[in-house]
C-alpha positions, 0 to 999 in steps of 0.5 A, spaced: 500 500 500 505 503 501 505 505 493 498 507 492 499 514 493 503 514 486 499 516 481 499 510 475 501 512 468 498 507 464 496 508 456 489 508 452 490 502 445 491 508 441 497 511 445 494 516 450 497 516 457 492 515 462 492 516 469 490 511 473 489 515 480 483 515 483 480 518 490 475 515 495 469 512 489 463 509 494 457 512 496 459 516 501 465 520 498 467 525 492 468 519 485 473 523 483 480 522 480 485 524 484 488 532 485 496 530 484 494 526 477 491 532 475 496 536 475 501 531 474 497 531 468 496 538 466 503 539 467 506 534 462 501 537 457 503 544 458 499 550 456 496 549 450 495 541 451 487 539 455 487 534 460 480 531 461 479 528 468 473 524 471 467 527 476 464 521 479 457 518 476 451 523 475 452 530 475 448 531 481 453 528 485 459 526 481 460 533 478 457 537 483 462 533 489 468 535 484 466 543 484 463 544 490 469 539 494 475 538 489 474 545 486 476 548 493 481 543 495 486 544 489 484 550 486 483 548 479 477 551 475 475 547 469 473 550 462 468 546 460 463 540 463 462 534 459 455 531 460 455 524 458 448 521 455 445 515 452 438 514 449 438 508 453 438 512 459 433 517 457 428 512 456 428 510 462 428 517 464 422 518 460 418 511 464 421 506 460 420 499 463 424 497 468 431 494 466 432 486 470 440 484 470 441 478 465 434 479 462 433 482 455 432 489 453 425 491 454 423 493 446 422 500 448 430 500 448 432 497 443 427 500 438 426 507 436 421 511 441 422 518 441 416 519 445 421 516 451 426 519 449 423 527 448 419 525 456 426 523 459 430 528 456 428 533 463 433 529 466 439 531 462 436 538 460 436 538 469 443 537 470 445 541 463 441 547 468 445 544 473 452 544 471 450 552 468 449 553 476 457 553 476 457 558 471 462 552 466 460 551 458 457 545 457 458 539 451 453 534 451 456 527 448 452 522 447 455 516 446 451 511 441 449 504 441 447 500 435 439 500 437 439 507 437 436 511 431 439 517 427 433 521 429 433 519 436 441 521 437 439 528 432 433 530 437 437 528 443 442 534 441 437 538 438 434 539 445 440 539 449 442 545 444 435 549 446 436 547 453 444 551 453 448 546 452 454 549 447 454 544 444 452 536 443 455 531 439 454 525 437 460 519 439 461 512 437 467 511 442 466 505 444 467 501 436 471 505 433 476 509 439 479 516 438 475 517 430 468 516 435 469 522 439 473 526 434 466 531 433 466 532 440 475 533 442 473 539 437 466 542 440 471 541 447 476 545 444 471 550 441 468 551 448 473 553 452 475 558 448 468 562 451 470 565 457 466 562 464 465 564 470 466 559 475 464 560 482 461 555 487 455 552 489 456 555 496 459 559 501 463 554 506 462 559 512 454 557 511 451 553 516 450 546 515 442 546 514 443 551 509 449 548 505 445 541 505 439 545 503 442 549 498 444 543 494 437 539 495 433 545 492 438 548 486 441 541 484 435 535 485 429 540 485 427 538 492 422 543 495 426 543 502 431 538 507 428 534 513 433 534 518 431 527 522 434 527 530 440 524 529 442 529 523 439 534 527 444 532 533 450 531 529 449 539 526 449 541 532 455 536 535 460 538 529 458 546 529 461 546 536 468 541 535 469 547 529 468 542 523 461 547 521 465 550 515 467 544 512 464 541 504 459 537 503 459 531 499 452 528 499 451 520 501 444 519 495 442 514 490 445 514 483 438 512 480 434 519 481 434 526 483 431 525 489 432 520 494 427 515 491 430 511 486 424 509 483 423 517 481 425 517 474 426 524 470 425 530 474 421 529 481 418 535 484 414 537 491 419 532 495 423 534 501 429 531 502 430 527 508 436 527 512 437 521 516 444 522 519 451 527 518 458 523 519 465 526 518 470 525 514 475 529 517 482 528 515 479 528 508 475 533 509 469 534 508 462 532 512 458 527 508 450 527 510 446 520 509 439 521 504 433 516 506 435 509 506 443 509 503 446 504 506 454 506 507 458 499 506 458 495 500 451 490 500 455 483 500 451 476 500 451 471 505 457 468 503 461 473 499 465 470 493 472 471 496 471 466 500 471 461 494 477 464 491 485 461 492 491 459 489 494 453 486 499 451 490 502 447 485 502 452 478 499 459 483 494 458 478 486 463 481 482 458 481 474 460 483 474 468 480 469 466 475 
């Protein structure tokens, strides 16, 4: 462990070094790349170069844990946002059915729908709005599938644009490396030309509450925030030790704006409940529990590694897969 603080240089099949070097990803942290590899990175490519670093999944947490917490702590400001969509995920957003683990794609997936993909847009056009908040251009990449149709991915980006992206692009990435995402390296370029004028979410020096509340209600939509007993106990007890002017990094699913998972698209008329507020100190931050979000890895009553061993003749795995 001792060398885990060495960011990793690695390099994509086409050439492009890559740091591997990530910070806490887990519910309860920031998900973002680490500070040292970005500017190791931003160092080595030089004034005129671009370096491209990951912000965590969803830009209602991902991408408002990387300004509101990374931003502050490394003093770097980015020139430009890239939000990442799929057909698939819009459609889901737009009350397409519900997607089982090793089962087949329902057919509104795999076959045009513009429909679900117009009524799912909200979602995008929300954390396009979102990142607007920080005052950063916005390029929307969509990366496109196989099932999805020319006239869902045209539509897709002619909404983004309307909603105030600076522009969306179509990508291919995925099957053909760099050629796919030639479009959108030149509308990154483009955007960062614009002049931004990043600023963040909240003042440090704020209460508590009005932290969690500020980003409840300007990035999930939600009308207020619930401070359970326990939160309400831990707000005062941190406040007192001197951590109340620390960031917040928000412990919520993934799979909806709100804290219902099953709350699809844009929720409106929810107050957030906040169950507890635990600290991390020594990185920095505290970090609230919304509703039921569990804080360690769900694990099977006989979790796998349990089966997994080495041959002790050839040090061949045995029991991975």
């Amino acid at each position: 462990m001792r060398d885990a603080i060495k960011p990793n240089l690695m390099q994509t099949l086409e050439g492009n070094p890559v740091f591997v070097h990530a910070g806490p990803f887990a519910n309860i942290a920031h998900g973002n790349s680490s500070i040292l590899a970005d500017k190791i990175a931003l160092k080595l490519v030089g004034p005129e170069g671009f370096v491209v670093t990951e912000a965590g999944f969803g830009a209602d947490i991902g991408m408002e844990k990387f300004f509101n917490i990374k931003c502050r702590y490394s003093g770097l400001r980015p020139h430009v946002v890239v939000l990442v969509a799929t057909v698939r995920a819009l459609k889901m957003h737009g009350g397409g059915p519900t997607v089982t683990a090793g089962m087949p794609l329902p057919k509104e997936y795999v076959e045009e729908n513009l429909e679900l993909v117009e009524k799912g847009f909200s979602n995008l056009r929300k954390q396009i709005e979102n990142a607007k908040h920080f005052g950063v251009p916005v390029v929307v990449a969509v990366n496109a599938f196989k099932t999805d149709t020319e006239t869902e991915l045209n539509l897709i980006c002619k909404l983004a644009k309307e909603a105030g992206a600076f522009d969306a692009v179509t990508c291919t990435h995925w099957a053909d490396g760099g050629a796919g995402a030639t479009e959108l390296g030149k509308a990154v370029q483009k955007a960062t030309e614009v002049p931004s004028n990043f600023s963040f979410l909240y003042d440090l020096e704020l209460p508590i509450a009005d932290k969690i509340r500020i980003i409840a209600q300007k990035i999930y939509g939600a009308d207020d925030i619930e401070l359970l007993s326990e939160a309400q106990h831990k707000v005062e007890l941190y406040t007192k030790q001197g951590f109340g002017n620390l960031p917040i990094c928000m412990a919520k699913t993934h799979l909806s704006l709100s804290h219902d998972a099953e709350k699809k698209g844009v929720p409106t008329g929810f107050v957030l409940p906040i169950r507890d507020i635990r600290a991390s100190v020594g990185a920095g931050f505290l970090y609230p529990l919304v509703g039921t979000m569990p804080t360690i890895p769900g694990l099977p009553t006989r979790p796998c590694f349990y089966d997994i061993d080495l041959n002790p003749v050839t040090g061949e795995v045995i029991g991975l897969f």
